[in-house]
N, C-alpha and C positions, 0 to 999 in steps of 0.2 A: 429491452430484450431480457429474458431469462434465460443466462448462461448456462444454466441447471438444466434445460431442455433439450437440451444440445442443437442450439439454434446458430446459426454461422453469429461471430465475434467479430466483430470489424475493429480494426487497429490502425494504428499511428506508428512508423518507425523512427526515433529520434536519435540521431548519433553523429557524430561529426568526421568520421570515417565512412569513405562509401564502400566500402569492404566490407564489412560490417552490416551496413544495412542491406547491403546486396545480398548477401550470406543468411540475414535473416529474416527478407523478405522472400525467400527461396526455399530456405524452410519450415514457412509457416503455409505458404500460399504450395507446397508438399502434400500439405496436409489438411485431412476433413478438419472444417468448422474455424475456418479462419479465412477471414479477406481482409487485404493491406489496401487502407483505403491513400496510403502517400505516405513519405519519406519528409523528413525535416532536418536540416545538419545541425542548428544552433538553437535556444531556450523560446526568444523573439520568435521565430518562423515557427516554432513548434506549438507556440499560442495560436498565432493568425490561423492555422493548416489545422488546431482543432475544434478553435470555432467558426470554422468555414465547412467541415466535416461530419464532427458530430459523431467521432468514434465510439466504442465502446470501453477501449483500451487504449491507454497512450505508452508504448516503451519508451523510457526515459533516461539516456544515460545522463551523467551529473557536468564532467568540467568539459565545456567547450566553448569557443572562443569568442562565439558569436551567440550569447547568452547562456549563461550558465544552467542546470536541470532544477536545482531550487529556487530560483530566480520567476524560473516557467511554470511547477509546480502551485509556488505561490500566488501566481495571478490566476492562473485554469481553477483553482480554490478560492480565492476573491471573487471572479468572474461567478462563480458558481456552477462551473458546467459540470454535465452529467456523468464525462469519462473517466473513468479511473485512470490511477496514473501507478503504475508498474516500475520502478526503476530497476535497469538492469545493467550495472556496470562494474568495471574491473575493482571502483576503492570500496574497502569497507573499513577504514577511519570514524571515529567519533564525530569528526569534523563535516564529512561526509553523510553518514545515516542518520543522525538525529535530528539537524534539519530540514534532510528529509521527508523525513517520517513526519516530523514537525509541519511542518509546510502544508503535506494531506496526501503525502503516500500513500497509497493506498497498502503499496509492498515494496520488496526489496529484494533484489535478488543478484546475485555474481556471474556475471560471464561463463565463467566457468559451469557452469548449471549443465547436468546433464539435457539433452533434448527433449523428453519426456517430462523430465521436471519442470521445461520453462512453459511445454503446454498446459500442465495442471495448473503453475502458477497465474497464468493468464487467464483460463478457465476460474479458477477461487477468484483473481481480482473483479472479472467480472463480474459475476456475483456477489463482491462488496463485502468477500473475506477477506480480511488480513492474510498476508504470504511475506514469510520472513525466511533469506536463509541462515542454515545454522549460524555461521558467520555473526548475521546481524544480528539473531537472538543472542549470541554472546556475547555482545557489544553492548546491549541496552542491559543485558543484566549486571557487565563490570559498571557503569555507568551508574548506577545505584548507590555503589561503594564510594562515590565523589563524596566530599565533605559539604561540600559549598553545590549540592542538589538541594532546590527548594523543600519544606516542609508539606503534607499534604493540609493543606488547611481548609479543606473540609472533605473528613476522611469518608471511603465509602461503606456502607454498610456490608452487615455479611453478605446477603443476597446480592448485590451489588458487585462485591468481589469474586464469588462463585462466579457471576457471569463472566466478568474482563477475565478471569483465570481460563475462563475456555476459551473466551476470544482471543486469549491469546496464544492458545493452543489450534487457531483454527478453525472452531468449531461455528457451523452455520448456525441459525438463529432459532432452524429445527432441530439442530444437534443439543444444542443447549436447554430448547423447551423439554426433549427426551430425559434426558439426562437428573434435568434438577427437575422433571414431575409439575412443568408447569406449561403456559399458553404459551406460544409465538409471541402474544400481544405483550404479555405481561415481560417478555423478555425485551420486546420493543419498548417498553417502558423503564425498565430499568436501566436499560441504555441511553435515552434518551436524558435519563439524570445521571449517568454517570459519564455522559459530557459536557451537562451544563457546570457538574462539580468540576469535572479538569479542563474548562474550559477549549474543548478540542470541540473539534465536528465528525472524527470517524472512525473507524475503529481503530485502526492500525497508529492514529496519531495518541487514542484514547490508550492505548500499552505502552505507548512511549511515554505516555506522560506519566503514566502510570510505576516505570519502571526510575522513569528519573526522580522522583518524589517519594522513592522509595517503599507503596504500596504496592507493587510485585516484587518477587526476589529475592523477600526476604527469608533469611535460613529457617 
């Protein structure tokens, strides 16, 4: 689907409280251009439920007890399936978002997120922008500052950097051909090698490695 269309989003709610998913399957299904295709409390059940499903969006919170959100993340990204994976939960620790992100988050976002915010954020994942909140961009940029963050060892070029700089601002792949005066394709290509250098698959993993390596951030 093209999320951009304003085509209904189908989703996955995963959380291990059912307060929580009742609450936010109540306010999504409120609302145009959202249908909850099932609920999942634990990492395990939230794999099975989304490739039996075939979401568009997967809400992902991270520690629960009966497989944890990185755990799940990591396989739904081995597996190779097509949903984005959203996390949205109360930690925003080191510990927490980096392997996240790591794993093939697509985004990151806090509980706390206003309403409106968590539909745009789910609208950007599904369209396979990066959505970070302030939070978690402040995390991957102190996260830079480690000493013992790998070196980029094979650094990217200017053009190259231009782009991760917008995608990590957000910006769609038409936002970025606008911007720096070139193709869609030519930005699909630049992309394309500027994960096979960070060794990532997506965008949002491609800023994280990016920030921990030290090729964003810097003053």
């Amino acid at each position: 689907m093209n999320a951009e269309n304003n085509e209904t989003i189908t989703l996955l709610i995963v959380d291990d409280h059912p307060v929580v998913r009742d609450g936010l399957r109540n306010m999504l299904e409120s609302a145009d251009g959202f249908t909850v295709l099932g609920e999942a409390s634990g990492g395990k059940e939230a794999v099975e439920l989304t490739l039996r499903t075939d979401p568009d969006v997967v809400l992902m919170d991270l520690r629960m007890p009966t497989g944890s959100g990185v755990e799940a993340i990591a396989e739904l990204t081995r597996r190779g399936v097509r949903a984005r994976v959203l996390v949205l939960t109360t930690y925003d620790t080191d510990s927490d978002t980096l392997p996240a992100i790591e794993a093939g988050a697509t985004g990151y976002l806090l509980k706390d997120a206003l309403r409106d915010e968590l539909y745009g954020a789910i609208r950007a994942a599904a369209a396979g922008r990066t959505v970070l909140s302030p939070a978690v961009a402040t995390r991957l940029v102190t996260a830079v500052r480690n000493p013992a963050a790998p070196p980029a060892d094979d650094p990217l070029s200017t053009r190259e950097l231009q782009i991760l700089e917008h995608v990590e601002r957000g910006a769609s792949n038409r936002e970025i051909a606008r911007a720096l005066f070139i193709s869609e394709a030519t930005v699909k290509k630049h992309l394309t090698h500027i994960y096979d250098k960070l060794d990532v698959r997506d965008r949002a993993a491609a800023v994280a490695a990016a920030f921990r390596r030290g090729i964003l951030g810097r003053p």
